[in-house]
C-alpha positions in Angstrom: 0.0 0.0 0.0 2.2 2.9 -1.4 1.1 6.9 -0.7 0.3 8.1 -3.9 2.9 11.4 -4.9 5.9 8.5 -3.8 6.9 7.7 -7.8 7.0 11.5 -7.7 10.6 12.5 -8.3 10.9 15.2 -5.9 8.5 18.5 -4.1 9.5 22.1 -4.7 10.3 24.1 -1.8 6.3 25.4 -1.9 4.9 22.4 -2.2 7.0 20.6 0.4 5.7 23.6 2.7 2.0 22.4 1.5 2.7 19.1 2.1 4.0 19.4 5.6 1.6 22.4 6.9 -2.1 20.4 5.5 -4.8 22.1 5.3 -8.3 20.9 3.3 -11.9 20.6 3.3 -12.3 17.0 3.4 -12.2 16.3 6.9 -10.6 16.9 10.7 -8.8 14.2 12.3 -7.7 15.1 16.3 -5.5 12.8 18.2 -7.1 12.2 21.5 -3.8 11.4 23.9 -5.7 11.9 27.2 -9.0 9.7 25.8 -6.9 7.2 23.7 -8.5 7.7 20.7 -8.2 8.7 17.0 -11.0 11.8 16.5 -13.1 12.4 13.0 -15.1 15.3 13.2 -17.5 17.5 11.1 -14.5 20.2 9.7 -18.0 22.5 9.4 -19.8 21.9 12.6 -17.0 20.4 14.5 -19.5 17.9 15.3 -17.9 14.2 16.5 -17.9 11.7 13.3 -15.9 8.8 14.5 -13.8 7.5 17.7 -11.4 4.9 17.0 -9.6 3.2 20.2 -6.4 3.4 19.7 -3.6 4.1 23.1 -1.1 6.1 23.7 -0.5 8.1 20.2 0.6 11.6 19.9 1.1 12.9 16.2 0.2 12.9 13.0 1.3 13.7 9.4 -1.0 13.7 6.6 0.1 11.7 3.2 0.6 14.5 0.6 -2.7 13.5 -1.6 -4.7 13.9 1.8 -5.9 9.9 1.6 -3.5 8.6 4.9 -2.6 9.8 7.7 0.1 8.1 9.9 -0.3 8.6 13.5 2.9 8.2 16.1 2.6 6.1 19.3 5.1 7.6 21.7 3.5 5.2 24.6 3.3 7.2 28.0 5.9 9.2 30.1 4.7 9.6 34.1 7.3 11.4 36.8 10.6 11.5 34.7 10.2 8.0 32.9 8.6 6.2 30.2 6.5 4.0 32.0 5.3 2.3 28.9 7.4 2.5 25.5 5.5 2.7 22.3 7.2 1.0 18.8 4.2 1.5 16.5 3.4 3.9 13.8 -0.6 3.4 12.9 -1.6 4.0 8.9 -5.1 5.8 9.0 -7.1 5.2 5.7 -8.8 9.3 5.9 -11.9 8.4 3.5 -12.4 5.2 5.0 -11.9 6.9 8.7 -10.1 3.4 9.9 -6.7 2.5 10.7 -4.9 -0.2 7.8 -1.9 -0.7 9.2 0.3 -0.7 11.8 3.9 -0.3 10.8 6.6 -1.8 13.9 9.6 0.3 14.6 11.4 -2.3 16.7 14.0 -1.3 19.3 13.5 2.1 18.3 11.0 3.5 21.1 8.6 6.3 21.1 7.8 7.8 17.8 6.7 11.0 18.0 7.1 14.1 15.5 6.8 13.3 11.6 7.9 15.4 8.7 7.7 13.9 4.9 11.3 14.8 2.5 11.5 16.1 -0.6 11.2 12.8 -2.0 8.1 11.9 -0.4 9.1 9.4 2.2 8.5 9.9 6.4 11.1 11.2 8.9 10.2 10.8 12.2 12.0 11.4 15.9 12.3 8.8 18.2 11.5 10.6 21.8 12.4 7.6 24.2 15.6 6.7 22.2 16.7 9.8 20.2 17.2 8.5 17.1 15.8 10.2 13.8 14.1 7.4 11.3 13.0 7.2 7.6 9.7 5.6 6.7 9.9 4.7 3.2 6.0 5.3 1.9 6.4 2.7 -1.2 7.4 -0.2 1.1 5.3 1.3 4.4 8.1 -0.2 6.3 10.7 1.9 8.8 13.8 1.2 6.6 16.5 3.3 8.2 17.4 5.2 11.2 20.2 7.4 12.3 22.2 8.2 15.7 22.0 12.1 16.2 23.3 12.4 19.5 19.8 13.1 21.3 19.8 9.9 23.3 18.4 11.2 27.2 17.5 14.2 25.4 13.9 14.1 24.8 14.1 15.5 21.7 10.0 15.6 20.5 9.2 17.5 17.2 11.3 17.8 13.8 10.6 20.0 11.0 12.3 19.9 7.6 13.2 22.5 5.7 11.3 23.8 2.3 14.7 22.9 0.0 14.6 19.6 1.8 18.1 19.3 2.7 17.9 19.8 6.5 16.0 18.7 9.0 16.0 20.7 13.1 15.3 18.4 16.0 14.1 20.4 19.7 15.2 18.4 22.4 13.8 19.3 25.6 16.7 18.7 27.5 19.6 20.0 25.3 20.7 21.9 22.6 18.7 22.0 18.7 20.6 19.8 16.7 20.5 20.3 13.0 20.8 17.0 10.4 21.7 17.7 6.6 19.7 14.7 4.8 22.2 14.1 2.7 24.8 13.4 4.2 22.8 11.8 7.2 24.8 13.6 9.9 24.2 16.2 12.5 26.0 19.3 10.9 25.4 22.0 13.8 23.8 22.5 17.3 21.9 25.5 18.2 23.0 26.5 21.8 19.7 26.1 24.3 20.8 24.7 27.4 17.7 24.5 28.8 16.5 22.9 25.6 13.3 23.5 23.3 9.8 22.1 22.6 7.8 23.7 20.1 10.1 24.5 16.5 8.3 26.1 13.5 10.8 26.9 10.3 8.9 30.2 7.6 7.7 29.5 4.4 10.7 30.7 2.8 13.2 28.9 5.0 15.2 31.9 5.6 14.3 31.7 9.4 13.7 29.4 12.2 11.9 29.6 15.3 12.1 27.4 18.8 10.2 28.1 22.0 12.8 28.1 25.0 12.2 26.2 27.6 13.8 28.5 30.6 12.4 31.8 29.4 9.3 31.0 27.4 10.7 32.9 24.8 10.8 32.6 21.2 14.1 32.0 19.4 14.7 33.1 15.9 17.2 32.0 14.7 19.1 32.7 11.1 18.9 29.2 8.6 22.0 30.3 6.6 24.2 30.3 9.9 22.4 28.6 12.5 22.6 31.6 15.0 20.0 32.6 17.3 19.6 36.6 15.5 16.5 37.3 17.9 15.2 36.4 21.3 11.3 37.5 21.7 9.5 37.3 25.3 6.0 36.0 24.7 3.2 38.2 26.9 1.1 36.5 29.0 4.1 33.7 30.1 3.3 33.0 33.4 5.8 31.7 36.1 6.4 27.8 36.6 8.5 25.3 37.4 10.5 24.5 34.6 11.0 21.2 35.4 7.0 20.5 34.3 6.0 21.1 30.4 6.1 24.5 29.3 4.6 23.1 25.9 4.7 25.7 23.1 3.8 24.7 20.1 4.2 26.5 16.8 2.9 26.8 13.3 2.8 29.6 10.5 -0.3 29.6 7.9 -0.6 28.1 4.9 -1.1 31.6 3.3 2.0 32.8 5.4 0.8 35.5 6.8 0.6 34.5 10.4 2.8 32.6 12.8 0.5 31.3 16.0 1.8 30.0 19.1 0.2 28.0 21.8 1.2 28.2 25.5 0.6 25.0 27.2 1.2 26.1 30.7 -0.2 30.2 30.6 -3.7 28.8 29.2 -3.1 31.5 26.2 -2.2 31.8 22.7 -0.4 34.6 20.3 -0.9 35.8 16.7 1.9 37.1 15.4 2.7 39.0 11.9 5.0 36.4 10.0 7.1 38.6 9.0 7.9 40.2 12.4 6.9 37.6 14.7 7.3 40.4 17.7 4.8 42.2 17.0 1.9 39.7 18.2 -0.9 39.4 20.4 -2.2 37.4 23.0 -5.7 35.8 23.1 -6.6 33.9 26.7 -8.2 31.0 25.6 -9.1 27.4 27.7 -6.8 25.4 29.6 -4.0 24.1 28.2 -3.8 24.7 24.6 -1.7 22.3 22.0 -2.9 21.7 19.0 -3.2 24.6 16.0 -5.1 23.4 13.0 -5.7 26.5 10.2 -8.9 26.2 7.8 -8.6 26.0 4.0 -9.9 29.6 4.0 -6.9 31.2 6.0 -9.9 32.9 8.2 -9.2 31.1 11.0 -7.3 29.2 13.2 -8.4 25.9 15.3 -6.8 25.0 18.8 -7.3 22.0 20.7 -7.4 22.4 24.7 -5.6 19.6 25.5 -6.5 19.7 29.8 -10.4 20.2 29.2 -12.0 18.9 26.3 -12.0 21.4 24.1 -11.9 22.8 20.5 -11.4 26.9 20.4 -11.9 28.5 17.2 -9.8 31.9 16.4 -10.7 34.8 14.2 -7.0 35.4 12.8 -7.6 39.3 11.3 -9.7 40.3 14.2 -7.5 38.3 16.9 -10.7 37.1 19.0 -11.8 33.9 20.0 -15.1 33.1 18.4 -16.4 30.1 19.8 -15.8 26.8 22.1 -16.9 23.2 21.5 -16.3 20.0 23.4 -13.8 17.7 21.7 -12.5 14.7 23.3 -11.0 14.4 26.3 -7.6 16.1 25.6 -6.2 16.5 22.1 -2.5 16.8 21.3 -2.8 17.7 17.9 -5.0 17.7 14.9 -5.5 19.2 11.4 -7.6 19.9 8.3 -7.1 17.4 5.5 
């Protein structure tokens, strides 16, 4: 069972962007970590379509003609430790709302963030372990990973860049590391000491952004040289331990014209203008917010409220929160497809 787009020789720079920022009006699909559950809903009414069982999974990264989605099971971290490991990645047939397959990753534990390449196949970061691995989409089997030096790190999300030559891994206890594709070895480390969650990279590649973990702040930082140029305090950051998730999570429109952040821990979210991501503003919304879905009409933005059940829809141009609907029991992440 092959994606379809795999015989396809290689994505531009825009449509890799597409292909890893998905937006549609097919459907919404939310991964329920706190109710163990792959989510279908209505992407109009929001309305629940469709609740399929399925512990411990985290992520998710839509197949680039919007038929699969593959879903990551990280298996569950309590106090400090990964009380149960996960080694799965689950194929979701989108049309058929089921999952297909379930594709074994072996020794290499807790799958989390995925990012396709230029050539259409899966990379994905192994949280519990630290490697980085390649799912090839023709075969559906994990046919490769590689040792990056975030073993102990707790390195969660990935993003590729547009060119598809690079890929930046956040750890959240340690450095940024940077991985040129092809060559398959870590080429640079960003300098966080006190590590990184959330990582978005622009549209046009140029510029990188990484939520610190100490400071809540945002971290630009320059793709060409792999320097932080910029360090931006977020409003609304409230004070917390930092040895609990400060979870924020990041993601610029498909138009390009807005970056939002989410801010696990401060119950509130921020708009920014793209281009000058410190000029922004802050919208309280519900408890815990994680998830940022945008809809095909770049109107607005969805967040999932991962602590109470929630789905808050955003007015991006007006920068107000519109409306609430219960959603699950505690959605990591989701999107349009």
């Amino acid at each position: 069972m092959a994606i379809a787009n795999k015989q396809h020789s290689s994505f531009s720079a825009s449509e890799l962007e597409a292909v890893n920022n998905p937006t549609g009006r097919n459907g919404l699909i939310g991964i329920d970590k706190v109710g163990d559950a792959i989510l279908f809903f209505d992407p109009v009414s929001l309305e629940t379509q469709k609740i399929i069982p399925q512990k411990n999974h985290h992520e998710l990264a839509v197949t680039p003609d919007h038929k699969f989605a593959f879903v990551s099971e990280l298996g569950k971290f309590f106090a400090g430790n990964f009380i149960e490991s996960g080694a799965h990645i689950s194929l979701v047939d989108l049309q058929a709302q089921t999952v297909v397959r379930r594709i074994p990753t072996g020794a290499f534990k807790g799958p989390h963030a995925m990012r396709f390449d230029a050539n259409g196949d899966l990379w994905l970061i192994f949280e519990e372990t630290g490697e980085l691995g390649r799912i090839d989409t023709g075969s559906m089997e994990l046919v490769e990973t590689c040792v990056i030096g975030a073993a102990g790190k707790r390195a969660p999300f990935i993003e590729v860049t547009p060119d598809g030559k690079r890929i930046y891994v956040s750890c959240k206890l340690g450095n940024i590391l940077v991985f040129d594709i092809a060559s398959r070895q870590v080429v640079a480390e960003i300098q966080v000491p006190k590590g990184t969650e959330g990582i978005a990279i622009s549209p046009g590649g140029d510029r990188f952004y990484a939520a610190d973990n100490s400071q809540q702040d945002l971290l630009e930082i320059d793709t060409a040289s792999n320097e932080i140029i910029r360090v931006i305090p977020l409003k609304g950051a409230v004070l917390s331990s930092p040895k609990t998730s400060r979870l924020i999570r990041l993601r610029f429109s498909p138009d390009g014209k807005y970056l939002v952040s989410t801010n696990y821990v401060s119950g509130v979210m921020h708009i920014h203008d793209a281009q000058d991501p410190e000029d922004h503003v802050m919208v309280p919304i519900a408890k815990g917010p994680q998830g940022i879905a945008f809809d095909p009409d770049g109107e607005h933005t969805l967040i999932s409220n991962h602590d109470c059940g929630l789905f808050t829809r955003v007015h991006l141009a007006s920068q107000k929160a519109v409306t609430c609907v219960a959603a699950g029991k505690g959605i990591e992440t989701l999107t349009y497809f």
